[in-house]
C-alpha positions, -999 to 999 in steps of 0.1 A, spaced: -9 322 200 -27 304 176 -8 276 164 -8 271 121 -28 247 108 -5 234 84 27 246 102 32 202 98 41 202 63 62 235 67 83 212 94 83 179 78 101 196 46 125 208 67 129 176 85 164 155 86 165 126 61 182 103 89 160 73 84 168 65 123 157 97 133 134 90 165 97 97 155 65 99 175 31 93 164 23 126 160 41 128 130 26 98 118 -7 108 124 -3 140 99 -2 107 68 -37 91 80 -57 120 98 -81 115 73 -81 79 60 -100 52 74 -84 22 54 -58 1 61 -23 16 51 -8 -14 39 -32 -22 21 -31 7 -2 10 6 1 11 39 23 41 40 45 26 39 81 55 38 103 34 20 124 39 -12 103 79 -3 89 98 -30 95 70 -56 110 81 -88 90 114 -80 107 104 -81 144 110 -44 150 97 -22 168 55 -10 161 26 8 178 -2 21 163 -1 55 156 -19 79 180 -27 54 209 -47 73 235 -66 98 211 -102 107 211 -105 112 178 -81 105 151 -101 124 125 -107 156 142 -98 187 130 -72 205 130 -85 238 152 -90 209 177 -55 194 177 -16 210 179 9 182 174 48 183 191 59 194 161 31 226 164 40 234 198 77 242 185 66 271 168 41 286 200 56 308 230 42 293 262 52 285 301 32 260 305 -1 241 290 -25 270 299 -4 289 270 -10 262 247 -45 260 254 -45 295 241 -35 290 210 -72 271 211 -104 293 199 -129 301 224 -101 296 249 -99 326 273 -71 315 306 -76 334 334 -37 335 345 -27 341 381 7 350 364 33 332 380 43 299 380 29 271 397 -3 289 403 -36 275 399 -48 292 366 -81 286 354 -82 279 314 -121 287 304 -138 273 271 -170 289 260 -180 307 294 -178 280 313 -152 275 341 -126 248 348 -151 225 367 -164 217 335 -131 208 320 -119 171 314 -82 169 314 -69 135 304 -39 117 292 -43 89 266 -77 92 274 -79 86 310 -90 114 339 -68 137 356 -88 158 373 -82 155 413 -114 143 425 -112 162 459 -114 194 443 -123 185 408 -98 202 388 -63 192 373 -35 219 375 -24 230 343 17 234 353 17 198 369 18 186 330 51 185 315 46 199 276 73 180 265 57 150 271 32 157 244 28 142 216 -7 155 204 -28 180 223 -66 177 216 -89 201 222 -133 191 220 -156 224 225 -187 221 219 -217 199 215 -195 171 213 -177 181 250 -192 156 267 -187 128 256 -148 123 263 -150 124 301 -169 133 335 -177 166 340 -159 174 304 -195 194 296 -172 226 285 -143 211 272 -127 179 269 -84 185 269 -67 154 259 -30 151 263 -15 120 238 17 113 251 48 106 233 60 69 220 93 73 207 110 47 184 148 50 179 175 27 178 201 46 184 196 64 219 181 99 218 184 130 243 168 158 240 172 185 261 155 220 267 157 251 286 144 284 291 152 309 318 134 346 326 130 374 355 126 368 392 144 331 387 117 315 366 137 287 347 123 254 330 147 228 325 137 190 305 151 162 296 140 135 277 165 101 267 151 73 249 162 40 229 152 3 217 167 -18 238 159 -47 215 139 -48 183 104 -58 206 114 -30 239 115 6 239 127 25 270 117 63 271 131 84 307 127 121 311 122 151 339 111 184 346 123 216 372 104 243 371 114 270 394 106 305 405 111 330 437 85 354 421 75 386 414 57 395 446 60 378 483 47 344 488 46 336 448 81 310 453 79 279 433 100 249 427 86 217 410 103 181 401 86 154 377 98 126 363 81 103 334 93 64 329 77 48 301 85 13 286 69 0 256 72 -37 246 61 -47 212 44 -87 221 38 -91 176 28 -69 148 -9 -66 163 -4 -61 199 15 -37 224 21 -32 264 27 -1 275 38 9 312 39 44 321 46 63 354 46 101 359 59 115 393 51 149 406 67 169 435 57 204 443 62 234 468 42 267 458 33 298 476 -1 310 472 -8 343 483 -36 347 472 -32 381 448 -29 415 454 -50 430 490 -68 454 470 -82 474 501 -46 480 516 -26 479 480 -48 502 456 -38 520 417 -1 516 411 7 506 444 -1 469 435 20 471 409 50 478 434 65 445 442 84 460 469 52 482 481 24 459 472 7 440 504 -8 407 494 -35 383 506 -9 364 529 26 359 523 33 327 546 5 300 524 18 271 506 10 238 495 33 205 491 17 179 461 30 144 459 15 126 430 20 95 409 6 86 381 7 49 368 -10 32 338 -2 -1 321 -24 -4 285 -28 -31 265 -31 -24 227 -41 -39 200 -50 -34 161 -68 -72 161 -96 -60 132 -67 -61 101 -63 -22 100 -36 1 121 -70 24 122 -87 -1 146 -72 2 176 -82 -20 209 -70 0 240 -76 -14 275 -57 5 302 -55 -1 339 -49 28 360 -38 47 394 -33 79 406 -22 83 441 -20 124 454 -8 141 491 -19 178 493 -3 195 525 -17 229 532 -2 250 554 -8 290 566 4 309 592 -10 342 604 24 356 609 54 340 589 78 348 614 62 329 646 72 300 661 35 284 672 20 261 647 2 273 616 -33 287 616 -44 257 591 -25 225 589 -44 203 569 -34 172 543 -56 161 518 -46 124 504 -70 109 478 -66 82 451 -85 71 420 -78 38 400 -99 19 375 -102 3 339 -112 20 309 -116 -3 275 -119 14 240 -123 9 201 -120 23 168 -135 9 138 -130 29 106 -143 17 69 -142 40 44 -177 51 50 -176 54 87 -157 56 118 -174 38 150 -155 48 188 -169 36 218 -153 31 252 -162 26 289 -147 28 322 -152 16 360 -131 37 388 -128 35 425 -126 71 439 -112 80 473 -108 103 497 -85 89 519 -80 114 543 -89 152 548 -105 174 573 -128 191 548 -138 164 531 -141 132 556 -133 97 540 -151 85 509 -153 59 488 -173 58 459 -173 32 423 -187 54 392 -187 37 359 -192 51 325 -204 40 291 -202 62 258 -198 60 223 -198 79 187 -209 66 154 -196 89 125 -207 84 92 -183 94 60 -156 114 82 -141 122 48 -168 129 26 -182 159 15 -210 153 44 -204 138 76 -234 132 94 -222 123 137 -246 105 168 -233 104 202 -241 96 235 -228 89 274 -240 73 302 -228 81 336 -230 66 370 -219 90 400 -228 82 435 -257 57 427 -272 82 405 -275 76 364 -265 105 340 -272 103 302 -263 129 275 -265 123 241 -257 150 207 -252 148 169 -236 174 146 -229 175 108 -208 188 86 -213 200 44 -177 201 25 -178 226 -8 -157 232 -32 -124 225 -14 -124 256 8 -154 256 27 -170 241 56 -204 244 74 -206 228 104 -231 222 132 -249 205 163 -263 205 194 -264 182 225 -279 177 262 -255 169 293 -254 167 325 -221 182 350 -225 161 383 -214 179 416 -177 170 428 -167 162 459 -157 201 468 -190 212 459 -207 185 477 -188 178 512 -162 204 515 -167 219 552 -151 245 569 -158 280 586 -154 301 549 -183 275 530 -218 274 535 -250 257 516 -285 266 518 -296 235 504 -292 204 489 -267 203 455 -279 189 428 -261 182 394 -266 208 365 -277 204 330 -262 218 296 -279 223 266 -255 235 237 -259 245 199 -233 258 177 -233 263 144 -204 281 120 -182 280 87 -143 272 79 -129 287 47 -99 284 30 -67 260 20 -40 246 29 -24 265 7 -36 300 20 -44 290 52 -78 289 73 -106 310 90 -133 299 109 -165 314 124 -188 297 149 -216 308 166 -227 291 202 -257 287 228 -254 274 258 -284 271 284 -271 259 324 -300 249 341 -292 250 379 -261 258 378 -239 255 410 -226 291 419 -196 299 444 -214 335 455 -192 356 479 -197 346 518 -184 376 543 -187 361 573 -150 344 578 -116 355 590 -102 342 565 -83 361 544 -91 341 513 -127 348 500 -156 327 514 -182 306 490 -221 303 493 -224 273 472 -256 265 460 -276 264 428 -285 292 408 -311 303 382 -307 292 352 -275 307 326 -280 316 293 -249 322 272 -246 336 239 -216 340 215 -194 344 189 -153 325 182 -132 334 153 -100 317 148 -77 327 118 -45 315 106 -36 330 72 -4 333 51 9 360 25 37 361 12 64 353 41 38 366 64 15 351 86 -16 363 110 -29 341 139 -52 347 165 -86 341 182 -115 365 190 -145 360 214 -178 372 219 -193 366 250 -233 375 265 -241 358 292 -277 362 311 -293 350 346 -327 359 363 -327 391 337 -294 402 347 -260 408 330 -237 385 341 -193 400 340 -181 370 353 -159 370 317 -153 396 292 -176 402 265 -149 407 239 -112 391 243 -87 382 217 -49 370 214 -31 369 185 2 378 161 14 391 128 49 372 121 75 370 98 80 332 88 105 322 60 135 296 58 170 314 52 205 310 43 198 284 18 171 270 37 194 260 71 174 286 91 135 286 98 126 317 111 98 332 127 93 370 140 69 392 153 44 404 173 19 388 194 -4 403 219 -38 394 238 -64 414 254 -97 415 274 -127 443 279 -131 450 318 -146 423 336 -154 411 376 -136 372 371 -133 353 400 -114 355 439 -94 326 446 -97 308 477 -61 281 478 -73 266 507 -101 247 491 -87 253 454 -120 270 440 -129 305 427 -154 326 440 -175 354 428 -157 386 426 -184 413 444 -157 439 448 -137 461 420 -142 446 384 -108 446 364 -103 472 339 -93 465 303 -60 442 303 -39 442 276 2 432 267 23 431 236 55 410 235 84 407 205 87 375 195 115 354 177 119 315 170 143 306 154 153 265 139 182 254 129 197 219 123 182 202 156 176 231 177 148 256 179 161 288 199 133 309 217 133 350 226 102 365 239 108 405 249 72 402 271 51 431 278 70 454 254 51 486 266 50 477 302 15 482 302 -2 476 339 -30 449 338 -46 422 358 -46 384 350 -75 379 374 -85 394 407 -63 407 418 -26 391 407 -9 419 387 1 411 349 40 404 342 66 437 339 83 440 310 109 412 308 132 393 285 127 352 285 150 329 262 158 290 259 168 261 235 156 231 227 179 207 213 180 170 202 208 144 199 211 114 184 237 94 192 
């Protein structure tokens, strides 16, 4: 659900007074979101500048954004995500408007989060900036991102998309990761637990070691055996970051993030052998194939150098080196009781690594970013894919002039170079500030999304091309309103265009014995997409009502496309008040989401794409949970009653929505 847009304040009065209290930069970043100057010079307390002429710890606040200006539809802080119900960052991303996730609904699974129309291969996913997306299929998996990690989750929609990443022409999902700062050490600890063994257990322990040297450790299990046959899944990572404070202006950071997975995929409901309420029957209900998993090794490590050289905590120098090494081993068997070898044994091993250099400059009349990468991609071994190397390079920057002015006027551009090919894009947008209370905003842009490496080379007996692929081109115009304060909280209205000219379609292939659907990739005639996002977040009283509501039309060749709904919502009425003499924060309620029928997309988890769905569109899907968070002292307690009417829906073709079912955790700190 939609996370409040002030819910920060709300938190920070609540807050312990424990000056040693361990805080991250998120917090921070709530005092300077909208000033450009230099906090000591106007005697603000940045924490990132507390305690300098004594040698202690400092970092800049918010190392690793995109944009420490942007607003706050686009951005949910740690202290946010305390207050939203969610397995895993797809239910985060919900919270987002214009956000519609097409959930295989259980965990591990390769949901598809959607911004605008537009499918995950036009999704960036980074972390402090840098890529995570897989470059053998293209995609990153939401539930290989441990949530407590975050610090700030930003959000770009949009004209403005683009410029934060390859292939981010749809959205651009940056995850800022946490820098803790505590001197005495700090645990934190949470858990949750639910039906068919789903359990999520984190830990996170940090400390100074000296004044200059901060150690951060923490890990993640998340586990399942699964509502249906073949949906088992058990998951280990582990995050090691150490942060080493060189002076007052200048920072190294050294992160590693470790992931370890086993997951069935099964591949959803067999909707010819399971029909009606019979797919609903896990006991009854025959699947794709029950005997298909995958194994994922990955490590991700980055070293950054940072730097606030220019005089101002605001102008911050970022140079990171990178490297992401990844082992997919796919395995299915025909029949999960013989003892010959699988029908498909095949490992996947790729690697990217590169450098990627970026500044800020703020004045009080403008704000200047610019960045640039170089990577070495590879595909170091896979029978669909052959061997590659490639070297792609980027360039882009954004000149913003009066961020905090009544009108702020943006130009921005990004030049790509993919497989000795150049790519430029380029946008502007502008916003008019009146009275206080309302915003109008708008902009437009032209992109290009470049093929991946699936789309291009991926070979086996379920793919075919009928010609050449060649990269597609976005055109995108928005325009909209924001009203309200921060007082009664916040609506906001935007209207969008998007025009894909050849766009590269995965169309329904029948000729393959596979049981997972076949593609015919090739490009399409042009898409045309038309809509309408509403995001609210409004408090009366002790009462507040979040949510997000969508629009969608979308057009090819002088047909309807159903690929998405045309109307789809999610959202809560809750109950939110401190009690017993303010030593309880409570919030209540009920939340809910729902979609108009629709044909989505077949998921094929041997290549990790989604095809076409040709056969039965989904009805309308719908669910209704109870909801209670409660926070008190240094724990925030969590009860979600899901699906309280047990209502029968689909996430996406064909995996069954969740039964009714109770789900509960804590999450706890300690200081010791």
């Amino acid at each position: 659900m939609a996370a409040p847009a002030v819910a920060a304040p709300l938190l920070i009065s609540g807050a312990r007074a424990d000056s040693t209290r361990p805080r991250t930069h998120a917090e921070d970043s709530l005092r300077i979101r909208h000033v450009a100057a230099d906090s000591l010079k106007h005697g603000r307390a940045d924490s990132s500048a507390v305690g300098d002429t004594l040698g202690r710890m400092s970092t800049p606040s918010l190392v690793g954004t995109l944009d420490r200006f942007a607003d706050t539809s686009e951005v949910r802080t740690n202290l946010d995500l305390h207050w939203l119900d969610y397995r895993y960052l797809g239910g985060i991303l919900e919270s987002y408007p214009g956000v519609f996730v097409m959930d295989q609904e259980s965990e591990g699974q390769y949901s598809q989060a959607t911004f605008d129309g537009v499918d995950w291969r036009t999704v960036s996913v980074t972390s402090n900036g840098r890529g995570l997306n897989d470059p053998a299929s293209g995609v990153f998996k939401l539930y290989d991102f441990t949530t407590e990690y975050a610090d700030r989750i930003e959000v770009v929609t949009g004209p403005r998309a683009f410029l934060y990443g390859l292939n981010s022409t749809g959205a651009a999902v940056n995850l800022v990761t946490k820098n803790y700062n505590s001197n005495k050490p700090f645990t934190k600890f949470n858990y949750s637990e639910g039906a068919y063994g789903y359990s999520n257990v984190d830990g996170t322990f940090s400390q100074n070691i000296s004044r200059r040297t901060n150690v951060t450790l923490g890990f993640q299990h998340q586990t399942t055996d699964g509502r249906f046959t073949g949906e088992a899944h058990d998951a280990w990572n582990a995050r090691e970051k150490i942060r080493y404070n060189v002076s007052h202006d200048f920072n190294i950071i050294f992160s590693h993030y470790h992931t370890s997975t086993q997951t069935q995929m099964n591949g959803g409901v067999n909707d010819s052998l399971s029909g009606g309420a019979l797919a609903f029957d896990n006991t009854l209900a025959v699947m794709k194939q029950d005997s298909t998993y995958e194994k994922v090794t990955r490590n991700d490590l980055d070293l950054s150098l940072v730097g606030t050289f220019l005089g101002d905590t605001a102008d911050v120098t970022n140079l990171t080196f990178y490297y992401t090494h990844s082992i997919r081993e796919f395995r299915e068997r025909e029949n999960p009781y013989q003892e010959a070898p699988p029908q498909v044994s095949s490992d996947h091993i790729s690697s990217w690594m590169g450098i990627q250099a970026t500044q800020d400059v703020a004045t009080g009349f403008q704000h200047l970013s610019a960045g640039g990468n170089v990577e070495i991609r590879q595909i170091e071994g896979s029978p669909n894919l052959g061997r590659r190397r490639d070297v792609v390079g980027a360039l882009w920057g954004k000149e913003e002039i009066d961020p905090a002015g009544p009108v702020t006027v943006a130009f921005y551009g990004r030049i790509d170079s993919y497989l000795r090919k150049e790519y430029a894009g380029f946008g502007a947008d502008g916003t008019l500030r009146i009275g206080g209370w309302l915003s109008l905003f708008g902009g437009a842009s032209v992109s290009t999304r470049v093929p991946n490496y699936q789309e291009l080379f991926w070979s086996d007996s379920t793919v075919v091309r009928t010609g050449p692929i060649v990269a597609e081109h976005h055109t995108v115009a928005e325009a909209g309103a924001a009203f309200g304060t921060s007082e009664t909280g916040t609506v906001r209205l935007a209207l969008f265009h998007r025009t894909v000219a050849d766009p590269i379609t995965f169309s329904p292939y029948n000729g393959t014995a596979s049981p997972f659907p076949g593609a015919v990739i090739a490009n399409g005639p042009s898409i045309n997409t038309s809509g309408v996002t509403a995001h609210i977040d409004v408090r009366f009283w002790s009462f507040s009502l979040e949510g997000n509501l969508e629009y969608l039309l979308q057009k090819s060749g002088g047909a309807t496309l159903q690929a998405f709904p045309k109307l789809s919502g999610n959202g809560g009425l809750f109950f939110r008040r401190k009690l017993v003499n303010d030593k309880l924060e409570l919030k209540t309620g009920f939340k809910g989401r729902f979609a108009l029928p629709y044909a989505g997309s077949l998921f094929n988890p041997e290549m990790i794409a989604y095809v076409a769905n040709a056969g039965i569109p989904l009805g309308t899907s719908a669910s209704a949970d109870f909801f209670l968070i409660g926070h008190i002292g240094d724990a925030y307690i969590h009860f979600i009653w899901e699906n309280l009417a047990g209502i029968r829906y689909y996430g996406t073709p064909y995996y069954p929505g969740g039964e009714r079912a109770i789900r509960f955790g804590i999450s706890w700190e300690f200081l010791n």
